[in-house]
C-alpha positions in Angstrom: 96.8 99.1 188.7 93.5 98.4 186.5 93.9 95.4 184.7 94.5 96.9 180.7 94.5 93.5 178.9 91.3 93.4 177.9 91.5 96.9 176.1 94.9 95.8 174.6 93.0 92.8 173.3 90.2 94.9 171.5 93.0 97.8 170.0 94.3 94.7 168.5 91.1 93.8 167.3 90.0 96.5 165.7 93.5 97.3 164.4 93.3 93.8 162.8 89.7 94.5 161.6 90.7 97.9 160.2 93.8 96.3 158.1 91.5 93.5 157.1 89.2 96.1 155.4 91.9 98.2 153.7 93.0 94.9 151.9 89.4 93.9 151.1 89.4 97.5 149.2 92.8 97.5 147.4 91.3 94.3 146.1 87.7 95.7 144.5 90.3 98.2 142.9 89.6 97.8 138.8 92.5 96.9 136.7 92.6 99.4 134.3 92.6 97.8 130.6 95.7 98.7 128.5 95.2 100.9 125.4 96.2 98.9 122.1 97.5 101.4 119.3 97.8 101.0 116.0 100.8 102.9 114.1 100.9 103.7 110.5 104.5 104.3 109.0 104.8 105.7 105.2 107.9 104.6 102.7 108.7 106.9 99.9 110.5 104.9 97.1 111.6 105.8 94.1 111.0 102.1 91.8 113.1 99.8 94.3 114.9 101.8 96.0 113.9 104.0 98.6 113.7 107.4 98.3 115.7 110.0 100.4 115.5 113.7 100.2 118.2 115.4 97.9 119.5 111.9 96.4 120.0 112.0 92.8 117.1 109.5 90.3 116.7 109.0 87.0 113.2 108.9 85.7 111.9 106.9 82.4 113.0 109.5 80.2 116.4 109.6 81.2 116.1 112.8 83.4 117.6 113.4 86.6 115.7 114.3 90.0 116.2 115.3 93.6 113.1 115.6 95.4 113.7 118.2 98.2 110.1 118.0 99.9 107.1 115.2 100.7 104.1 115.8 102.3 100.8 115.2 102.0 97.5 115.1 104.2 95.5 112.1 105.3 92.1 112.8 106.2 89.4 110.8 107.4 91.2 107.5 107.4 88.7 104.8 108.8 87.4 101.2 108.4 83.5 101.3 107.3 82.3 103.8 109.8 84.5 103.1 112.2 87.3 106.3 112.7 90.4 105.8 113.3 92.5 108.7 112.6 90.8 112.3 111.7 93.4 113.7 110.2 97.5 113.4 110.0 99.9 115.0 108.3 102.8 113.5 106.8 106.2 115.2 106.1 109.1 113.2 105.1 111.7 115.9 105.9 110.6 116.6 109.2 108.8 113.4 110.8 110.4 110.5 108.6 108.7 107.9 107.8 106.0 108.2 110.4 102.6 108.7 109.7 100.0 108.7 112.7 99.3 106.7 115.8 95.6 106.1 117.4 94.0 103.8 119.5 92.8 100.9 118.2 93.0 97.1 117.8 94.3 95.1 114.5 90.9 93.1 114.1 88.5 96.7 114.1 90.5 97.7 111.4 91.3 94.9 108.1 91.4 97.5 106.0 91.3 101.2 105.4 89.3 104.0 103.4 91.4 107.6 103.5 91.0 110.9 102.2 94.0 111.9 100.0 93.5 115.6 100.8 90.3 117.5 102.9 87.1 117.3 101.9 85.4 120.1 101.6 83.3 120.5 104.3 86.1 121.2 106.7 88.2 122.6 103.9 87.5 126.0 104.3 87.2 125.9 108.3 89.2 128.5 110.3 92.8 126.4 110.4 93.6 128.5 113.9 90.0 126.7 115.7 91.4 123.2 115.2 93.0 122.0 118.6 96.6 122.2 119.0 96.5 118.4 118.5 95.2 117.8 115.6 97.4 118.0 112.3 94.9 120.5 111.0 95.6 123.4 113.4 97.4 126.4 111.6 100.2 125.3 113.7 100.6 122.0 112.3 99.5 122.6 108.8 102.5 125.8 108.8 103.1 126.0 104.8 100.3 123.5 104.0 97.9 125.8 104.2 97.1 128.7 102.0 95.4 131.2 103.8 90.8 131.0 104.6 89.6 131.1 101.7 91.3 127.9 99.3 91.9 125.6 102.4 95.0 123.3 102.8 97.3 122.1 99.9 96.7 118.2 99.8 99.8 117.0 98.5 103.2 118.8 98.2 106.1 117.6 95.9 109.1 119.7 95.4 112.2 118.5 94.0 115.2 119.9 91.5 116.0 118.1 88.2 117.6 117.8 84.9 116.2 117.3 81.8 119.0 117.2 79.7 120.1 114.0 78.8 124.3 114.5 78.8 126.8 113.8 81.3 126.6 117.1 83.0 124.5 117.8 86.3 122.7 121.0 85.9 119.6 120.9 88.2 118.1 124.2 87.1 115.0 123.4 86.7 112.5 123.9 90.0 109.9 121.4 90.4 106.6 122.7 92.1 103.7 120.5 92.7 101.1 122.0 95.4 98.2 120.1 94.6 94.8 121.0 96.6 91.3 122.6 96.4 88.1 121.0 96.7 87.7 119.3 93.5 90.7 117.6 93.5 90.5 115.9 96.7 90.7 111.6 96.8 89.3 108.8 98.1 91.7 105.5 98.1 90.9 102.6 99.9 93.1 99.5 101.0 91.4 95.9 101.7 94.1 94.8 103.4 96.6 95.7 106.4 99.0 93.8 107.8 99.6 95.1 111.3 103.0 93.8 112.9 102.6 93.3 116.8 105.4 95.4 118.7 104.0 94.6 122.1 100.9 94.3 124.0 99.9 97.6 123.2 101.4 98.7 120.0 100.8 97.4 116.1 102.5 98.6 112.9 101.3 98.9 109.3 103.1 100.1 106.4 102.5 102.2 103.6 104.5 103.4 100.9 104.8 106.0 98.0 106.4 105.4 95.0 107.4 108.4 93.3 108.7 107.0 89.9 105.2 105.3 89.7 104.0 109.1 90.4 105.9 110.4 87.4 104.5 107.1 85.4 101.1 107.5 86.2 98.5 104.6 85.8 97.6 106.0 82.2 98.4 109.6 82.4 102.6 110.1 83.4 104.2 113.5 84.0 106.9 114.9 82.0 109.0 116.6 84.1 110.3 118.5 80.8 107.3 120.7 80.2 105.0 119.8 83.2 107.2 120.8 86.5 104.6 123.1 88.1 101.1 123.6 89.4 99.5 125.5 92.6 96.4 124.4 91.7 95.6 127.9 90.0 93.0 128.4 87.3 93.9 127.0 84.3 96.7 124.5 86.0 93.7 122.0 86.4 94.7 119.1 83.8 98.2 118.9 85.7 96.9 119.4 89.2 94.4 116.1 88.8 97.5 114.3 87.1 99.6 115.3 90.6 96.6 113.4 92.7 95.9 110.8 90.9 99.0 109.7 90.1 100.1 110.4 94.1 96.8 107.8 94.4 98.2 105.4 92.0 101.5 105.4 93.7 100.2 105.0 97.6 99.8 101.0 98.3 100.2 99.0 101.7 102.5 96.1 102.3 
């Protein structure tokens, strides 16, 4: 019988040699880097409390409201030139408070510069080329859109309310606010974000809305009594640029 211990030695060897190796290349394997997010929430109040869909307020003037829809488009939201979000949609009846998520760390963005609507170069694109993904796909957009030609509606306000001052509730009256077209499109811009770590890999910030500071305006408030509705149609401009700017006025951090 030939002698095999030599060869059993050198299987061995090489087996060893082989393993050794495999090791060696697990270990040159590249930890992949986890991907921080940043999340952006949106609050709607109503003064100090906060505002939920089809709940009863009373304004300044004594009048009662229930606001039945929220939403509005964010467009462009950066720091500087640095992107963070293209576009997101926010709609407090279907999504809640949420208002995007994107990659991104606390220290690139301080602050933030948004579009309160779409500016016009992109305004008047074909909704159905977006991707799926983005909030500006015909898809997405659904009723905030109007068809080609005008482009999206920027900010959407609908409620029901009562402007008689008596102890009755009558809400007969339909509020309609569909701000949007080009000219009525915002810039806002926040110096400071507080992010809130959730984990490694996921900040908050938070915005908020206040909608009795929308009906108060800065210098120009809305009286729900003979100013309840716009589409942005000719001759509606004085109470379309009151329904953005006041929706400006009334969008803060915290």
């Amino acid at each position: 019988m030939k002698n095999v211990r030599p060869y059993f030695f050198s299987a061995v060897a090489l087996l060893t040699a082989i393993t050794s190796c495999k090791k060696d290349k697990q270990d040159d394997t590249p930890v992949e880097t986890p991907v921080v997010q940043l999340q952006m929430d949106l609050y709607p109040q109503f003064g100090t409390e906060t505002m939920k869909l089809d709940s009863v307020y009373v304004t300044d003037e004594g009048y009662k409201i229930k606001f039945t829809t929220l939403k509005c488009y964010l467009e462009n939201v950066r720091y500087g030139s640095t992107v963070l979000k293209d576009a997101c949609l926010f709609d407090y009846g279907t999504n809640g408070t949420y208002l995007f998520k994107a990659d991104g760390t606390p220290s690139a963005f301080p602050g933030l510069s948004t579009n309160i609507g779409v500016q016009s170069s992109i305004n008047h694109n074909d909704p159905s080329a977006w991707p799926t993904s983005s909030a500006l796909n015909i898809l997405n957009a659904n009723d905030m859109h109007w068809g080609w030609n005008p482009g999206y509606i920027f900010v959407k306000i609908e409620a029901k309310a009562d402007t008689l001052v008596d102890a009755t509730d009558n809400f007969d009256l339909n509020v309609v606010f569909h701000a949007g077209t080009d000219a009525f499109m915002r810039d806002t811009t926040f110096s400071a974000i507080t992010w809130v770590k959730q984990s490694d890999v996921l900040y908050k910030g938070t915005m908020k809305v206040d909608l009795l500071e929308f009906l108060r305006g800065n210098t120009n408030p809305i009286d729900l009594k003979s100013e309840y509705t716009s589409h942005s149609a000719p001759g509606q401009e004085p109470l379309t640029g009151k329904v953005v700017d006041n929706f400006k006025y009334a969008l803060s951090v915290e």
